[in-house]
C-alpha positions in Angstrom: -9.7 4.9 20.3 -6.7 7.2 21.1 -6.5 10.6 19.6 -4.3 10.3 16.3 -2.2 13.6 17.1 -2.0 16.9 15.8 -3.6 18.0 12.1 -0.3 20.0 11.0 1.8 18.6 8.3 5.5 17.0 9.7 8.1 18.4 6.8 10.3 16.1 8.1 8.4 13.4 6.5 8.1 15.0 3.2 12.1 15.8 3.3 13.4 12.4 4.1 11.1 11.1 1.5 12.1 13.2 -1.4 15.9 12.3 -0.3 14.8 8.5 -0.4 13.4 9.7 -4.3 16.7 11.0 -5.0 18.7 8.4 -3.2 16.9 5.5 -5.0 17.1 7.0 -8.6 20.6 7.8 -8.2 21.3 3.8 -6.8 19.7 2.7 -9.8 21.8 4.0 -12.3 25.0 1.7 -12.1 28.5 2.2 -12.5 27.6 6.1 -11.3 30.3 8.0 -9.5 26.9 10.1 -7.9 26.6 6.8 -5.8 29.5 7.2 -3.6 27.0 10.5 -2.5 24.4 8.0 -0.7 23.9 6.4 2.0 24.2 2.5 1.0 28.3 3.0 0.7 28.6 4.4 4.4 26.2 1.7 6.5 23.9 -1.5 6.1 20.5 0.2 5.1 19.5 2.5 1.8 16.9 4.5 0.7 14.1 1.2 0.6 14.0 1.3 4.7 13.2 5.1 4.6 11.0 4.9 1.8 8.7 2.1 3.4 9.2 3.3 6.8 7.9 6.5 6.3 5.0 5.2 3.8 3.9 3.3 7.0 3.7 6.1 9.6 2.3 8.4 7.1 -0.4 5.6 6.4 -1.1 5.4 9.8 -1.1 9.0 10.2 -3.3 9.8 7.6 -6.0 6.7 7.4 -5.7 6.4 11.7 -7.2 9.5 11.5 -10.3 8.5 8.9 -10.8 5.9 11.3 -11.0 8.4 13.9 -13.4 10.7 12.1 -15.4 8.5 10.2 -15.0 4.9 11.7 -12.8 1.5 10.4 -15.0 1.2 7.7 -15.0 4.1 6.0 -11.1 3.9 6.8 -10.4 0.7 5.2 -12.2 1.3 2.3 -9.8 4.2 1.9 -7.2 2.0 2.3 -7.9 -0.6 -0.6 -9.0 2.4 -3.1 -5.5 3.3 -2.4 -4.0 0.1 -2.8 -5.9 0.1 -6.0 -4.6 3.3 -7.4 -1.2 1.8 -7.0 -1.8 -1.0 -8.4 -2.8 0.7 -11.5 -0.1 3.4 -11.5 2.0 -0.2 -11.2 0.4 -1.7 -14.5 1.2 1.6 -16.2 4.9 2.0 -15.3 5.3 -1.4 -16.3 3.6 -1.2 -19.7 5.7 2.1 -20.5 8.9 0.8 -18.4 9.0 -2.6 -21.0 8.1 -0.2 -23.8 11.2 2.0 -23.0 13.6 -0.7 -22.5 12.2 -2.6 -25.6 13.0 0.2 -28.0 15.9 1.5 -27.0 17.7 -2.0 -26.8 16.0 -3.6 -29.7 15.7 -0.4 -32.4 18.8 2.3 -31.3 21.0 -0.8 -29.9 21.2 -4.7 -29.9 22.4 -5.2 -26.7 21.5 -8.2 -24.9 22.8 -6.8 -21.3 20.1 -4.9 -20.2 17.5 -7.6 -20.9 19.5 -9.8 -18.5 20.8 -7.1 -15.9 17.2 -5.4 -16.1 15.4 -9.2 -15.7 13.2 -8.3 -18.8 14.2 -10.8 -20.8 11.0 -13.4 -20.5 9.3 -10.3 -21.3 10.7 -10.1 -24.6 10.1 -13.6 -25.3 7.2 -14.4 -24.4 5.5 -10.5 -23.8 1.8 -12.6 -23.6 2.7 -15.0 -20.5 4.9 -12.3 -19.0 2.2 -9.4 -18.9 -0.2 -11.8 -16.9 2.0 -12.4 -14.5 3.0 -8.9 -14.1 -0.8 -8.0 -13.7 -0.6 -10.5 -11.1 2.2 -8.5 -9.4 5.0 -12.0 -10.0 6.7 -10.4 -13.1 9.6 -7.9 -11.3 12.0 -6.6 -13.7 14.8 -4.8 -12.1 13.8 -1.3 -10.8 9.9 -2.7 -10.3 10.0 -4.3 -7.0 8.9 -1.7 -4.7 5.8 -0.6 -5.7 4.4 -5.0 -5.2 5.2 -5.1 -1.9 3.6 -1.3 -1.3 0.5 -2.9 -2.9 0.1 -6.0 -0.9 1.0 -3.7 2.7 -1.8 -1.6 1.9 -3.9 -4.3 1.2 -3.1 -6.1 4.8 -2.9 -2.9 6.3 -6.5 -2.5 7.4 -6.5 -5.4 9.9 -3.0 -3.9 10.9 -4.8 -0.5 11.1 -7.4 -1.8 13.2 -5.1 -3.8 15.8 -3.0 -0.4 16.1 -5.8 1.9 17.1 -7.1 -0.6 19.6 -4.5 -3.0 20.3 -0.7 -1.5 19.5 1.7 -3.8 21.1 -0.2 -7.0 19.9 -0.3 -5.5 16.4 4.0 -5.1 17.0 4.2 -8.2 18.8 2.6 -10.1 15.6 4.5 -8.1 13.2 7.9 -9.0 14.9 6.7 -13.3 15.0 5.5 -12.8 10.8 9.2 -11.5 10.7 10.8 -14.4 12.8 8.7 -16.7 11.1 9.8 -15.6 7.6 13.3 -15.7 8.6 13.1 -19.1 10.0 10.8 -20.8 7.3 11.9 -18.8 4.3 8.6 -17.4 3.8 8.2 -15.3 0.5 5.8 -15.0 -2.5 6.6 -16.7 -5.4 8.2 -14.8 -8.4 8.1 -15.3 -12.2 9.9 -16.7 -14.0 11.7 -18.5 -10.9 12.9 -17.8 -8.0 11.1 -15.0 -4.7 10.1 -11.4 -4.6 13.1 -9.5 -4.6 11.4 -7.3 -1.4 9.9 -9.9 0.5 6.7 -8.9 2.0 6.9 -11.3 5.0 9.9 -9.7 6.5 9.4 -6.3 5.2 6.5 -5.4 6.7 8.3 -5.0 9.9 9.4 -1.7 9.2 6.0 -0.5 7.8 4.2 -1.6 10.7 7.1 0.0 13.1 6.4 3.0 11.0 3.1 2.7 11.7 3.2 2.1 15.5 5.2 5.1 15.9 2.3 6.9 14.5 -0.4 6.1 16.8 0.5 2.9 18.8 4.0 4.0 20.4 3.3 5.0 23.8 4.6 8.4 24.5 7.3 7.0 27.4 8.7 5.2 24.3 9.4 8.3 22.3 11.1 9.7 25.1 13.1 6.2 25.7 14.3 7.3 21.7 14.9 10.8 23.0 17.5 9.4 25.9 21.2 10.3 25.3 21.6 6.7 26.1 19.9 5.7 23.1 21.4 8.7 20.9 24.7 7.3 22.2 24.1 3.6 21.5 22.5 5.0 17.7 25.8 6.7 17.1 28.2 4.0 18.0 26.5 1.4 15.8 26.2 4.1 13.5 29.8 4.3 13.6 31.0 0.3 13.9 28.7 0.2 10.5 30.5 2.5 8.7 33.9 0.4 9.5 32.3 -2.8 8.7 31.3 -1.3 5.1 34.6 -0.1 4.7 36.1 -3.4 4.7 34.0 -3.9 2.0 35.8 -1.6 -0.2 39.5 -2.2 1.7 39.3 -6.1 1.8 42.6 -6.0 3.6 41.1 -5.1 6.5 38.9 -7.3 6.8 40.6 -9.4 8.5 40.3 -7.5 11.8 37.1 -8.8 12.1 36.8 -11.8 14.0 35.7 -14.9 11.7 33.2 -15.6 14.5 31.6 -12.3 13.9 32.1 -12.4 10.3 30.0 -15.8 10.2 27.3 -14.3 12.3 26.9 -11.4 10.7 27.1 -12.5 6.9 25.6 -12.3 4.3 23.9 -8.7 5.5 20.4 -9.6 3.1 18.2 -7.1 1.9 15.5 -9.3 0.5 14.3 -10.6 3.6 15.0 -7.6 5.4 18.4 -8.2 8.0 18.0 -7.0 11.5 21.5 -5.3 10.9 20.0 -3.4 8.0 16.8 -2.3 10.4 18.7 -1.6 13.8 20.9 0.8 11.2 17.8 2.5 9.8 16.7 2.8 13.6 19.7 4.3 14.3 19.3 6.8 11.9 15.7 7.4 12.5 16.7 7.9 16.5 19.3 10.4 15.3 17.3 12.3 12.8 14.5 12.8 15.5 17.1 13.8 18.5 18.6 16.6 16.0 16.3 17.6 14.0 12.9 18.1 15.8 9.5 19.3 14.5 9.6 22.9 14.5 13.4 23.0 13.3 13.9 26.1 10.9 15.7 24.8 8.4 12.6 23.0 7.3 11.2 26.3 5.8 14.7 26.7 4.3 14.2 27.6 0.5 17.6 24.8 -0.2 15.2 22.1 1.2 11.7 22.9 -0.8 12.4 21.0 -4.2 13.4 18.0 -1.6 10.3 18.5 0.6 8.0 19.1 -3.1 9.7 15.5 -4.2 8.2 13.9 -1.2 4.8 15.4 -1.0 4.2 13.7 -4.3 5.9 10.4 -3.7 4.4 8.4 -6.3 4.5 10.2 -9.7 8.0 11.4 -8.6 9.2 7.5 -7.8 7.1 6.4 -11.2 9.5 9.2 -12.7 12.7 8.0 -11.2 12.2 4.7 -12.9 12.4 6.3 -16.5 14.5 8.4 -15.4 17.1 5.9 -14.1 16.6 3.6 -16.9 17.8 6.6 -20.0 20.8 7.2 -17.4 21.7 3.6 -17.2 21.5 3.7 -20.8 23.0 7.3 -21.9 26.4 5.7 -19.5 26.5 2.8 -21.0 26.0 3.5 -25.1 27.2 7.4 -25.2 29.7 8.0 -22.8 30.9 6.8 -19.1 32.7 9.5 -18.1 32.9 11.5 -14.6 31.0 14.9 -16.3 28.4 12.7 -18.1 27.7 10.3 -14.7 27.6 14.0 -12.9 25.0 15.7 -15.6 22.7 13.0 -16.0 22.3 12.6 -12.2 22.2 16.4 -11.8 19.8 16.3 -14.9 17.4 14.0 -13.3 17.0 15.4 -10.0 16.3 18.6 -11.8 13.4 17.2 -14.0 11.9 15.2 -10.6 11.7 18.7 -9.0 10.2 20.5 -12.3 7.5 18.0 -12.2 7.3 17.8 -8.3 6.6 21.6 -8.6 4.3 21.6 -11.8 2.0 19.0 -9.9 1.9 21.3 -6.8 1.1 24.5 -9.0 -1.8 22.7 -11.1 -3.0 21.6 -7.4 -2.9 24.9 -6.3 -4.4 26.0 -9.3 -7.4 24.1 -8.7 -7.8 24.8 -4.9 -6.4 21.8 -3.6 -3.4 20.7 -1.4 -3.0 23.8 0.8 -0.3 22.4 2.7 -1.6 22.5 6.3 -4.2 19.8 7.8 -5.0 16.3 7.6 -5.8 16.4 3.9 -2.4 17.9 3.0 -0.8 15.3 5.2 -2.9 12.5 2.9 -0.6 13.4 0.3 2.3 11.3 2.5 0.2 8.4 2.1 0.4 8.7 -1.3 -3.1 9.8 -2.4 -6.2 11.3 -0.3 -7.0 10.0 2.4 
């Protein structure tokens, strides 16, 4: 079994992560002028590429390295417990999530819109039938789709585990054909009431496992490949004819200087089943990150970057959080008041409250002598949980 790689704790993982926090429960609140401010308006990927990339090499990272210490077993059992306490923290959002929305658009307002834009409205019909299914991880209202597909990767992920460890580019190579297959066959999991998962689980777990592989299957000739200014070139210039196809989103006049040939090819750009333009983007900016900012940059221990880097050490409560929290913003711009100053304090409001309660859960861990920032069992806290 290779060696899993050194014990200290990557900030860079915990900063991108609190910005994918951030960037998702600011895209979640519609008609927000805070959006422009994210990275979705200026290329093909979003937050839900970093957010799952990085849940898969921190997996890797952290449960590799259980595998390492205390064999597959022991590893994998790790694994499901934490699939489990997802799964629960799932069932709880949900209960309080359909609580929230019921409320405040059946007793403060009678709006029908949110139960149709929010997909709650079977729900509220029939709350018996709809509950079952969401137990069975098929109910997805609108802002609930993430946390599904994280539940069922964890719960493949220790056959994926073990085929990284001792077998790396078959594990890729087999992640790469579930991919091609689910593009080709439309492979997905069905949804209630109708249709697919929104984040389909076939296609997506390309990026987990790549984030994975990276961990502990990449060969180190391929992290140098990454490190090439030919690659850092080639990152920047699709970085760059991106951001001008995304403009002609927003200038339609201009889109006619792209080529109906391309234009054909190229659209529709899907995010449910994962489009390789959307990943080769977030490669891009994953090859670009890594060229510029390195390990042991210093701005990591900046004090502007710690509530971002306290966000993503405690991933799940703050994303669990961010759901509420998106949910009252959708609603407090939509019933009280849409303007520019309100859009700007309730998106200023809720990053503020993710970071009180990013730091309140570090100080009561501290408090009770745990999560001292350095080793393996800090790093756990990537993975979402101990390892």
């Amino acid at each position: 079994m290779p060696p899993i790689g050194p014990t200290g704790r990557d900030l860079r993982l915990d900063l991108f992560r609190g910005l994918a926090l951030w960037l998702i429960f600011l895209d979640h609140i519609p008609q927000n002028i805070v959006n422009w401010f994210t990275i979705r308006n200026y290329g093909f990927s979003d937050a839900a590429e970093i957010f799952v990339f990085i849940s898969g090499y921190t997996a890797a990272f952290v449960y590799g390295r259980a595998a390492q210490e205390r064999g597959m077993i022991v590893a994998s059992a790790r694994v499901l417990r934490r699939a489990w306490q997802v799964y629960v923290a799932h069932v709880f959002i949900f209960v309080i999530f359909m609580a929230e929305v019921a409320y405040l658009t059946t007793s403060v307002v009678e709006n029908p819109l949110y139960s149709e834009e929010l997909r709650v409205f079977d729900f509220l019909q029939r709350p018996g039938e709809a509950l079952v299914q969401a137990l069975l991880l098929k109910f997805q209202p609108n802002f609930m789709d993430v946390l599904p597909l994280y539940i069922i990767l964890l719960l493949a992920f220790p056959f994926v585990l073990w085929l990284l460890l001792f077998q790396p580019t078959v594990a890729l190579i087999l992640s790469i054909a579930l991919y091609s297959a689910a593009q080709h066959f439309n492979l997905n999991l069905p949804a209630y009431p109708t249709s697919t998962w929104f984040f389909n689980p076939f296609a997506w777990q390309l990026i987990f496992v790549v984030g994975a592989w990276c961990s502990v299957g990449a060969p180190e000739r391929v992290h140098q490949l990454l490190r090439s200014r030919t690659v850092v070139g080639m990152a920047i210039a699709y970085l760059a004819i991106s951001f001008l196809v995304v403009m002609t989103w927003y200038f339609p006049r201009y889109a006619a200087l792209i080529p109906k040939v391309v234009a054909d090819w190229m659209y529709p750009i899907d995010k449910n089943n994962l489009d390789m333009l959307r990943f080769l983007h977030f490669a891009a900016l994953a090859i670009i990150t890594v060229r510029f900012i390195p390990i042991d940059w210093p701005g990591l221990k900046s004090p502007w970057f710690k509530p971002m880097i306290l966000c993503g050490q405690h991933s799940l409560e703050i994303f669990c959080l961010g759901i509420f929290l998106s949910f009252i913003g959708y609603f407090v711009t939509t019933e009280i008041s849409r303007s520019v100053g309100m859009q700007v304090l309730i998106s200023l409001l809720g990053i503020c409250v993710m970071i009180a309660v990013a730091w309140l859960i570090t100080w009561y861990n501290r408090v009770e002598g745990r999560g001292s920032g350095k080793g393996p069992k800090a790093q756990a806290d990537l993975a979402g949980g101990e390892a």
